[in-house]
C-alpha positions in Angstrom: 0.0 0.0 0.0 1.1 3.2 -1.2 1.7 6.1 1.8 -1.0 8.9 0.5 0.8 12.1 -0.1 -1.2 14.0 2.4 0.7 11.8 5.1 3.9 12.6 3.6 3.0 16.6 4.4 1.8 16.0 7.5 5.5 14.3 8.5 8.0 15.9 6.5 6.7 19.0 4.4 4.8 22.0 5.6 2.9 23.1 2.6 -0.3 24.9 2.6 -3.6 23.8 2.9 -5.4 22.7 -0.8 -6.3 25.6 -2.9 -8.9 23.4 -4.7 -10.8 20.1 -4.2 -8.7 18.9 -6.8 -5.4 19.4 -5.1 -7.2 17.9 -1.7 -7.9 14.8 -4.1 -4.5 14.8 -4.8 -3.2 14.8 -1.5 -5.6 11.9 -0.5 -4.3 9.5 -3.4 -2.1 8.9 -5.8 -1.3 9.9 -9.6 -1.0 7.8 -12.4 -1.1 8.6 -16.4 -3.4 6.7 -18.7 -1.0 4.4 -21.1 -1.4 4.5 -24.4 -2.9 1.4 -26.8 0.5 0.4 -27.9 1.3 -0.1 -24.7 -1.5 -1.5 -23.0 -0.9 -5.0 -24.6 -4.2 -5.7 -25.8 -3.8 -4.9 -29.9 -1.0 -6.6 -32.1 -0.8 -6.2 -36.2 0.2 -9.5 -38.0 3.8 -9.5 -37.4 2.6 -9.6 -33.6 3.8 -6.2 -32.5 1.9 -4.0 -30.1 0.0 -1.1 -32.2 -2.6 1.4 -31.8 -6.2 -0.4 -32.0 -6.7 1.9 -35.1 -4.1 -0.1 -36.6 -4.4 -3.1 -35.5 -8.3 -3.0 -36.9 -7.3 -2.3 -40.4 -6.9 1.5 -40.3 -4.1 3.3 -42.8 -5.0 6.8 -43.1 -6.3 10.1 -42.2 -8.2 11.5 -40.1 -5.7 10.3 -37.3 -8.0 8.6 -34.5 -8.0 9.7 -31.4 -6.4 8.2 -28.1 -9.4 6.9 -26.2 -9.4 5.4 -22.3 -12.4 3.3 -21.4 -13.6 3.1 -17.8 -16.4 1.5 -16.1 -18.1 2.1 -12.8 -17.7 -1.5 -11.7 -14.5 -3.4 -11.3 -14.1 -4.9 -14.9 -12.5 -3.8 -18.3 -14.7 -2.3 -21.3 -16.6 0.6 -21.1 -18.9 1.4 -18.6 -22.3 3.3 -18.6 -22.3 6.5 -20.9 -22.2 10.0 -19.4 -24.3 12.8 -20.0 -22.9 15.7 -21.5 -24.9 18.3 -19.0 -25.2 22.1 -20.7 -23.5 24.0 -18.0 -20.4 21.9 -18.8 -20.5 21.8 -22.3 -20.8 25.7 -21.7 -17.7 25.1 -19.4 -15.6 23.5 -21.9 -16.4 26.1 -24.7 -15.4 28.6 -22.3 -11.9 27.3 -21.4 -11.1 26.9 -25.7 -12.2 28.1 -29.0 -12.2 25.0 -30.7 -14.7 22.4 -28.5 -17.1 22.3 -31.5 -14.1 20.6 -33.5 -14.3 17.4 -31.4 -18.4 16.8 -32.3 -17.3 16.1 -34.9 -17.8 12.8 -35.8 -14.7 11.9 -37.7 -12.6 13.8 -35.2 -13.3 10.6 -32.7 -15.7 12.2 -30.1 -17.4 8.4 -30.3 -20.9 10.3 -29.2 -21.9 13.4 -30.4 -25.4 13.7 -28.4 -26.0 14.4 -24.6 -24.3 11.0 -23.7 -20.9 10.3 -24.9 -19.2 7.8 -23.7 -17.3 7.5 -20.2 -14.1 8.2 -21.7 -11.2 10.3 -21.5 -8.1 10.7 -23.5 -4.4 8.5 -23.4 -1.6 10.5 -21.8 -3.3 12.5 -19.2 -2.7 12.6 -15.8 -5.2 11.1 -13.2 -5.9 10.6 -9.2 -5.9 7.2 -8.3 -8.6 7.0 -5.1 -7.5 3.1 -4.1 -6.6 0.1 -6.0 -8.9 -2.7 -5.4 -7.9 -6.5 -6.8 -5.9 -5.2 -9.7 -8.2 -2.4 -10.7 -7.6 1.6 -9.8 -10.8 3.6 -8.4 -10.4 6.9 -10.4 -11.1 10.6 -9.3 -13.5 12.5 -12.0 -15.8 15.2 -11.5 -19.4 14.8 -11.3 -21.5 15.9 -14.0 -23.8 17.7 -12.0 -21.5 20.0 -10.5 -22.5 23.2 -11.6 -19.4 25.0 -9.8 -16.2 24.2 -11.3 -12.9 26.9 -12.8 -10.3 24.5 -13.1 -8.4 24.6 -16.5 -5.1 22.7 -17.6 -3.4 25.7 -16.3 -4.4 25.9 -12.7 -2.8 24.0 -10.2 -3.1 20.4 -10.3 -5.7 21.1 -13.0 -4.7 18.8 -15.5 -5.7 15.8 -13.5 -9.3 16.5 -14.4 -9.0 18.7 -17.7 -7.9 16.5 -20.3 -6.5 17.2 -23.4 -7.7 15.4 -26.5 -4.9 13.9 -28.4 -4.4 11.6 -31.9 -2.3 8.8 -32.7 -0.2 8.5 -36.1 0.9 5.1 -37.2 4.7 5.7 -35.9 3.1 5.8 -32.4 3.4 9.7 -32.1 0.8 11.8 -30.5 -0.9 14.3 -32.2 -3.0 17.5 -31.0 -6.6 17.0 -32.9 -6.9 18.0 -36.9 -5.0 21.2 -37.8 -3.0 21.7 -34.5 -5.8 22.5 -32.4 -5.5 22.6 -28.6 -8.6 21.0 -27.3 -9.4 20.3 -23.4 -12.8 18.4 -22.2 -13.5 17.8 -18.7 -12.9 14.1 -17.1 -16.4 13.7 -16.3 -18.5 10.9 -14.7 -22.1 10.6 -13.5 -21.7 7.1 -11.0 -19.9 7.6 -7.4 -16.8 5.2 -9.0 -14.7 4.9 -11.8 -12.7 1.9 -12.2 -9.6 1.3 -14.9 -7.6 -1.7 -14.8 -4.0 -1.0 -13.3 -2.2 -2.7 -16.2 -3.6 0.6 -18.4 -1.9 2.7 -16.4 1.7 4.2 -14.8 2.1 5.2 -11.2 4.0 8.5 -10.4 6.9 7.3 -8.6 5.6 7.1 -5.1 6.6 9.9 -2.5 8.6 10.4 -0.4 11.6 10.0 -3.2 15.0 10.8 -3.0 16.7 12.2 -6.5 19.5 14.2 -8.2 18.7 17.6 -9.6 21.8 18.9 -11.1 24.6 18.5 -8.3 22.5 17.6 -5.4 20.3 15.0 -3.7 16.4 16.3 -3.0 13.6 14.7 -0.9 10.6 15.1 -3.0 7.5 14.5 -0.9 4.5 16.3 -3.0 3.8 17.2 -6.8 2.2 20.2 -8.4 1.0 19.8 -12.2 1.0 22.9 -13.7 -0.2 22.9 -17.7 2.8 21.5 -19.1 5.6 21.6 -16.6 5.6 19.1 -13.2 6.7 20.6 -10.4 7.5 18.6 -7.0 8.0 20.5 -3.6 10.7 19.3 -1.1 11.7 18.4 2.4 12.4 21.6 3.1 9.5 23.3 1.3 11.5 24.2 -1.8 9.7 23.7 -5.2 11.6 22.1 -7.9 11.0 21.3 -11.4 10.8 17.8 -12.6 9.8 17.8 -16.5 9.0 20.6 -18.9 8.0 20.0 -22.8 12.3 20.4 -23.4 12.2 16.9 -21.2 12.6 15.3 -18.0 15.5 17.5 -15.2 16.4 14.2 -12.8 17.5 11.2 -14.6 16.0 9.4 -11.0 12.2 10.7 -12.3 10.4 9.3 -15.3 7.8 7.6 -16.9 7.5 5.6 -19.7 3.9 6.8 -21.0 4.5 10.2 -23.1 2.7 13.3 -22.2 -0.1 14.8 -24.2 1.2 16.9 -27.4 2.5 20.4 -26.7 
């Protein structure tokens, strides 16, 4: 069992209290990013390689399909009840970018374009994992009815529940959507759980950590997610940074799964 980071600030780091429920989320759990298709080991083309589903089903062109994650609200794979698309966030998500009409869509990959799309989210983001339960990870999403809600893939911690949509080309590259577009949609669910199978994701490296930054050894005992850039905060309440688009700063702190598309 994981030690939840709000443990590690209670014993070693004297950070403030959550600026968001997100952040608190955080705190009580643990981060993990969505893996992509190639690497979830469920799709193989016929010389037996790991692919994209896309390709493994017989795709071979444009438009580039999108990087779709699955989850249920029970404890088992495929997808799981659809979610309705409620107005005050679709008026939230055309708010935060001038582009959300691109993903409806259809051959942009937004699977449903009515008031129930599917309970889905996009490969490469960042999420909060709640528990894990017999191989399977209890996922933080916000509820569809919330009707309060200003986080953006800029705010603190913000991208754990504003995801960006990204595309997959046949060389296994991620893509932003069509023409270069930035487009964010809200991880949204309308059951108390979400559920994902662990093997489709990557833990964070679990905190309290001990790495090299440059010529010296940190404690790291909390992360901040900031858009693009990972921070982590130290043992003596420095903030460091960890990985910027230019590329990970400790060669003790990775992960395997690529980011979403800059």
């Amino acid at each position: 069992m994981y030690m939840i980071q709000s443990e590690i600030r209670r014993q070693v780091s004297p950070i403030p209290e959550p600026a968001s429920a997100v952040t608190a989320a955080m705190w009580a759990g643990r981060i993990a990013r969505l893996k992509c298709d190639w690497q979830t080991g469920k799709w193989k083309d016929a010389n037996g390689n790991w692919v994209p589903r896309s390709l493994a089903n017989g795709w071979t062109g444009l438009p580039i399909p999108p990087q779709t994650v699955t989850l249920n609200e029970a404890r088992r794979d495929g997808k799981g009840s659809k979610t309705e698309l409620t107005a005050w966030m679709e008026n939230y998500m055309r708010s935060i970018q001038p582009y959300f009409d691109k993903i409806l869509i259809p051959a942009a990959g937004w699977i449903n374009t009515g008031t129930e799309p599917e309970a889905l989210t996009w490969a490469a983001n960042d999420i909060i994992v709640r528990e894990a339960v017999s191989g399977f990870a209890n996922v933080y999403a916000i509820d569809y009815l919330t009707e309060t809600f200003d986080e953006t893939f800029f705010t603190p911690n913000g991208r754990l529940v504003v995801h960006k949509f990204d595309a997959v080309a046949p060389d296994r590259s991620l893509h932003k959507l069509g023409a270069g577009f930035d487009v964010w949609t809200c991880f949204i669910k309308h059951t108390p759980d979400y559920w994902i199978p662990e093997q489709y994701i990557e833990y964070w490296p679990a905190l309290p950590m001990s790495i090299r930054l440059g010529a010296e050894s940190v404690i790291i005992t909390e992360y901040e997610l900031r858009g693009y850039e990972t921070y982590a905060f130290t043992a003596d309440g420095r903030k460091v940074l960890l990985h910027d688009p230019s590329g990970y700063k400790s060669p003790d702190w990775s992960l395997v799964t690529p980011s979403v598309p800059v």
